[in-house]
C-alpha positions in Angstrom: 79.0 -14.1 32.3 78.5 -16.3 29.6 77.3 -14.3 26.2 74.2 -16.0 24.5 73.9 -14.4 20.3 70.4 -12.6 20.2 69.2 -15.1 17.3 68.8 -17.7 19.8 66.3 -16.3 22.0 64.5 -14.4 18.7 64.2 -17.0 16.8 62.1 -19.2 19.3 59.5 -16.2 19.5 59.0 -15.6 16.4 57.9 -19.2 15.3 55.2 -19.1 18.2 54.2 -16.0 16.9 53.9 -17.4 13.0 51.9 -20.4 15.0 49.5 -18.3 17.0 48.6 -16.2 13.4 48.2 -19.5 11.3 46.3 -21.8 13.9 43.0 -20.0 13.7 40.8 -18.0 11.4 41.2 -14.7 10.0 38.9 -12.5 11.7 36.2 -11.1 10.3 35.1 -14.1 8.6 32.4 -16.7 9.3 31.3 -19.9 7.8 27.7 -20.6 7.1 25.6 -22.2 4.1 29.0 -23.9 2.8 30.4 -19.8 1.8 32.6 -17.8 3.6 30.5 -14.1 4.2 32.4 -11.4 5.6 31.6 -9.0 8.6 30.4 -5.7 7.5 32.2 -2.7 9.2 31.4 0.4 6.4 29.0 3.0 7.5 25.9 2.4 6.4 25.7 4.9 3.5 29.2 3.2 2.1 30.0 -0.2 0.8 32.9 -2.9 1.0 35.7 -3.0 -1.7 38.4 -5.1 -1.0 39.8 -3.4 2.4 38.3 -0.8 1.5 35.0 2.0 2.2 33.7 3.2 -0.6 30.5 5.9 -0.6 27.2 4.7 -2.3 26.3 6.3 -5.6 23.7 8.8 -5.7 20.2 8.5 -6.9 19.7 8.1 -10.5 23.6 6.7 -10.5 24.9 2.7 -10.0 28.2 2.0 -9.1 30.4 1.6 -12.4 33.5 1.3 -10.8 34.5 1.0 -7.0 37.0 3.8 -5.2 40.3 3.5 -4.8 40.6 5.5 -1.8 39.1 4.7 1.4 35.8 6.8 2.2 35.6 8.1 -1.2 33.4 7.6 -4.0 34.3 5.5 -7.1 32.9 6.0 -10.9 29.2 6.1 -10.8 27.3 6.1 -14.2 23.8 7.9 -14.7 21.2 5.2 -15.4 20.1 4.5 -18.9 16.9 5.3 -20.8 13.9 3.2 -19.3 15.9 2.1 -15.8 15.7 4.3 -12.8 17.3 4.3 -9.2 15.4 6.1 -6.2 17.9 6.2 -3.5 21.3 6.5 -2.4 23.0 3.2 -3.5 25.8 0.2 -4.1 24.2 -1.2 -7.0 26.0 -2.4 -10.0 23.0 -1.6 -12.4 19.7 0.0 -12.7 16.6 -0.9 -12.2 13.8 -1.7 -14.8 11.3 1.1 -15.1 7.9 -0.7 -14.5 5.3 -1.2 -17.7 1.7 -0.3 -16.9 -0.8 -3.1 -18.0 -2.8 -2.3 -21.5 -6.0 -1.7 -18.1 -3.4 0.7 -16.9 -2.7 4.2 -17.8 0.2 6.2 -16.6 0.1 8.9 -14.0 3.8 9.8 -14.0 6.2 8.7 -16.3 9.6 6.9 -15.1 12.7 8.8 -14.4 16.2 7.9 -13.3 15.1 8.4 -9.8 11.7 7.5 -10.1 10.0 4.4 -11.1 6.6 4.7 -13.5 3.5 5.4 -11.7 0.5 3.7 -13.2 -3.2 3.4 -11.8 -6.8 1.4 -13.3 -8.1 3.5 -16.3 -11.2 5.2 -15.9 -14.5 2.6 -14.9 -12.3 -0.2 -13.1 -10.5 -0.3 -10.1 -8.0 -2.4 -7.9 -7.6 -2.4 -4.0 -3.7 -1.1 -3.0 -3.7 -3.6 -0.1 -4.7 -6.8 -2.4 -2.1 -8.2 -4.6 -2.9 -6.5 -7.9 -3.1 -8.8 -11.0 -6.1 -7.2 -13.2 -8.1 -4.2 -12.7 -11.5 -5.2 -11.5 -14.3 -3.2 -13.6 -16.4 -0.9 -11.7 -20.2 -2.1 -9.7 -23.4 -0.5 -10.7 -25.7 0.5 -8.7 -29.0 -2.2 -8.7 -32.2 -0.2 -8.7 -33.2 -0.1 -4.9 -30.1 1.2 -4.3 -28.7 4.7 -4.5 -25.0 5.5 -5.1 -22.9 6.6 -1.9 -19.1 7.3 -3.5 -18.3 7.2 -7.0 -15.7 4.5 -8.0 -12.0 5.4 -8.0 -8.8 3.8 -9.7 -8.4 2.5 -6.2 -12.3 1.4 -4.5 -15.0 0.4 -5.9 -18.3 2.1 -6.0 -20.3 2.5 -2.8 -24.2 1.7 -2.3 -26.6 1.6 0.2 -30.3 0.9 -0.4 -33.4 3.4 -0.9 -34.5 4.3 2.4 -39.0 4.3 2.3 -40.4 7.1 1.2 -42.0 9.2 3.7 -45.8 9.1 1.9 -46.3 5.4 2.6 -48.9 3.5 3.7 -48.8 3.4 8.0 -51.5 0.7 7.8 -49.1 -1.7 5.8 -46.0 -0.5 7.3 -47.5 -1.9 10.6 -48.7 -5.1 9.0 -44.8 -5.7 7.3 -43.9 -5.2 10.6 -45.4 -7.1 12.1 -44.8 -10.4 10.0 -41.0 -9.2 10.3 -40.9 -9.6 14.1 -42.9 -12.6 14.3 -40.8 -14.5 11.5 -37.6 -13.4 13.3 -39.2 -14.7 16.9 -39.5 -17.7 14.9 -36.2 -18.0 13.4 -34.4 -17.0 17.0 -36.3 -20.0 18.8 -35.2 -22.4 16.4 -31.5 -21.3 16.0 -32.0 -21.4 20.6 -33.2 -25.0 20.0 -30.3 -26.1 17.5 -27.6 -23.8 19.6 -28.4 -25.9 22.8 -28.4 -29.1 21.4 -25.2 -28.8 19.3 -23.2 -27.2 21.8 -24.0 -30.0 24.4 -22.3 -32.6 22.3 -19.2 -30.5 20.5 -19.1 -27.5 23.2 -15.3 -28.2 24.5 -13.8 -28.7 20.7 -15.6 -25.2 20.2 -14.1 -23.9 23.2 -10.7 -25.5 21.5 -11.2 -24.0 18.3 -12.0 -20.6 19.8 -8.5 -20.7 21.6 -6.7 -21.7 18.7 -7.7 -19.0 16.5 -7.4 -16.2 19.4 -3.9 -17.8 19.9 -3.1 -17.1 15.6 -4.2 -14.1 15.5 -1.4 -12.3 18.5 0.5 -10.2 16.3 4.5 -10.4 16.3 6.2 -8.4 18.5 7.7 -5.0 16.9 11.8 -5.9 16.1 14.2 -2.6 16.7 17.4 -2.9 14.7 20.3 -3.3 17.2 22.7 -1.4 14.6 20.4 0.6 11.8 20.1 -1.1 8.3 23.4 -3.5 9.0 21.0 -5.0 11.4 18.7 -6.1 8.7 20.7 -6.8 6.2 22.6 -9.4 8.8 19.4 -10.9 8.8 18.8 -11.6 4.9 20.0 -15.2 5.0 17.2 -16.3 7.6 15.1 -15.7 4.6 16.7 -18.4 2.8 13.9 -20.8 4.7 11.1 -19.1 2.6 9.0 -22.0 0.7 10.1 -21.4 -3.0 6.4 -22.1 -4.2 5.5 -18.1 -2.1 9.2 -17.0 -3.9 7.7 -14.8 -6.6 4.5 -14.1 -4.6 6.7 -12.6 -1.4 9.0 -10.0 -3.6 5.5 -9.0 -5.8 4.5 -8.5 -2.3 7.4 -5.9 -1.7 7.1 -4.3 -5.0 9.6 -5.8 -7.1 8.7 -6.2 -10.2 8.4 -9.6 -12.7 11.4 -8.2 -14.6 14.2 -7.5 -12.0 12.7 -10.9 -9.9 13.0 -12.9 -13.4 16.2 -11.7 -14.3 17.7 -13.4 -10.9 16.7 -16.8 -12.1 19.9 -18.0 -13.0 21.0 -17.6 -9.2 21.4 -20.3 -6.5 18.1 -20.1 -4.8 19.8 -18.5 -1.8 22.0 -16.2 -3.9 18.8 -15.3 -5.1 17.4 -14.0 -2.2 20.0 -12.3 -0.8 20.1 -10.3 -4.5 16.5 -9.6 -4.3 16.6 -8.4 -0.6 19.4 -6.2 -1.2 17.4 -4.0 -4.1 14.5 -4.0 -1.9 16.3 -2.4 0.4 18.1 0.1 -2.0 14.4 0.7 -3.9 13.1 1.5 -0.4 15.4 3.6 1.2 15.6 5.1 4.5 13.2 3.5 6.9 13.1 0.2 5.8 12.5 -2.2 8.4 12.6 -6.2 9.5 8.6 -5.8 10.4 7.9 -5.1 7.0 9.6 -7.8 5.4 7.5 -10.3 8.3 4.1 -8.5 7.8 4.7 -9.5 3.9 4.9 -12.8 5.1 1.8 -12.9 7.2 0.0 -11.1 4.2 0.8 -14.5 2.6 0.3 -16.5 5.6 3.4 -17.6 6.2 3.1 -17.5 10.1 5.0 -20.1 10.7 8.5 -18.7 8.7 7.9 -15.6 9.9 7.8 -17.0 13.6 11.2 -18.9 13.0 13.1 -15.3 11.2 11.4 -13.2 14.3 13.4 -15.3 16.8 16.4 -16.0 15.0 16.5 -11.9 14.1 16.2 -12.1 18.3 18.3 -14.6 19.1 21.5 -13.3 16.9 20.8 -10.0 18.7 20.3 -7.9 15.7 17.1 -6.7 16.9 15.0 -6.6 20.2 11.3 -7.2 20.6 9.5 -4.1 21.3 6.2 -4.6 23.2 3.7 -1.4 23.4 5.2 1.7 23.1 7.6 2.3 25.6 8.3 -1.8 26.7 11.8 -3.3 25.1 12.1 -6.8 25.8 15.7 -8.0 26.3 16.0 -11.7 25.3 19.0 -13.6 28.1 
């Protein structure tokens, strides 16, 4: 038997097997938005370094320097005077305590885990669910009115009209009542007469109209996160579509305030969201969740983009429409 060196048959293997490496892509990469982004694969209460997991800072801390030992934590640094923290975090740097406005006064002052708490001074007000520019002074009563709830740093004040005295007149109760009912007889066969005649010539664009609106106002199905927060943080570059005019309007809308938003100017419009995103979700905490991100939309009415994230957020299969409360709808 003829004896054939080892080399010979090595070597041929080991160049396909330099081939097969080279030809394609390192894994765990992806291309999109002309930049490479990398697969997240920490837990979620740790952070990438290099090849490596490091643990998020505590509350009140940012992340100084990273670990240099996988699943441990690296040098965090308590925040500075005036900047503050509230959660668990990967963070590089504080964030700006909030200022109350001069019609602002201050119910709790900021910490380095909690941001300042400010309400309307005494005599004006401003509704939580409204976005709140200016405390709005405080209504007065007229005089046939009678005060129902005092005003609050958060509603206005309340009132309802003087009910009649029980000493009255019957005689001229009857006679107001009367010319009541027969001016509202009037009034209802006129608006009859006008109802009929308008609604013969522009009754099937009403019907159309009717539709449209009842069509608007179906609510977004409820998104569950496939895998926890890495679900929705996957899902931060859909919101790279947002109209740049509703840019400042959305993240006042989440809480953010002018300063940390303004000092993320200098960022690529995209880098800028993703930045934004990321200390929303960090200022939030536990529980944050893709529906609250859409509802600020809607609050803005931005239907339509927050349509186009609620199926892309599907279609990527981070998330799963949840219909009622016991109904998951599994998109093919």
């Amino acid at each position: 038997m003829k004896y054939v060196p080892m080399f010979v048959v090595f070597v041929p293997v080991l160049v396909l097997l330099l081939k097969s490496t080279t030809a394609y892509p390192q894994a765990g990469l992806k291309v999109g938005n002309g930049r490479a982004r990398r697969q997240a694969n920490c837990p979620a209460d740790q952070y990438e370094h290099g090849n490596l997991c490091c643990l998020n800072c505590k509350a009140g801390t940012y992340v100084k320097s990273p670990c240099s030992v996988d699943g441990e934590r690296g040098q965090c640094e308590e925040c500075d005077y005036d900047t503050y923290i509230k959660h668990d975090n990967r963070l590089k740097f504080c964030l700006k305590c909030t200022r109350c406005r001069p019609d602002e006064e201050i119910v709790s002052s900021c910490t380095h885990t909690e941001d300042t708490k400010c309400q309307c001074k005494p005599g004006r007000f401003c509704d939580p669910n409204q976005a709140c520019e200016v405390c709005l002074k405080c209504s007065r009563c007229a005089e046939d009115e009678e005060k129902v709830r005092n005003c609050t740093s958060t509603t206005n004040t309340e009132c309802k009209k003087i009910q009649n005295k029980s000493g009255s007149d019957p005689g001229i109760t009857v006679v107001v009542v009367v010319v009541v009912l027969c001016v509202l007889a009037a009034i209802t066969f006129a608006g009859i007469f006008f109802y009929k005649k308008r609604c013969k010539t522009g009754s099937q664009r009403n019907r159309s109209d009717r539709s449209k609106a009842e069509q608007e106002e179906v609510p977004l199905p409820k998104l569950v996160p496939v895998n926890g927060e890495e679900s929705l943080r996957k899902c931060f570059e859909y919101f790279e579509e947002l109209d740049v005019n509703y840019h400042k309007r959305f993240f006042r809308q989440l809480e953010i305030s002018d300063n940390v938003i303004k000092s993320k100017e200098n960022l690529p419009y995209e880098d800028r969201i993703h930045e934004l995103l990321h200390i929303w979700v960090e200022k939030e905490g536990k529980g944050v969740s893709l529906n609250d991100l859409l509802q600020a939309l809607n609050t803005l009415n931005q239907r339509r983009t927050a349509e186009t994230i609620h199926q892309k957020a599907v279609d990527s299969g981070h998330f799963l429409p949840l219909w009622g409360e016991d109904c998951v709808i599994v998109s093919n």
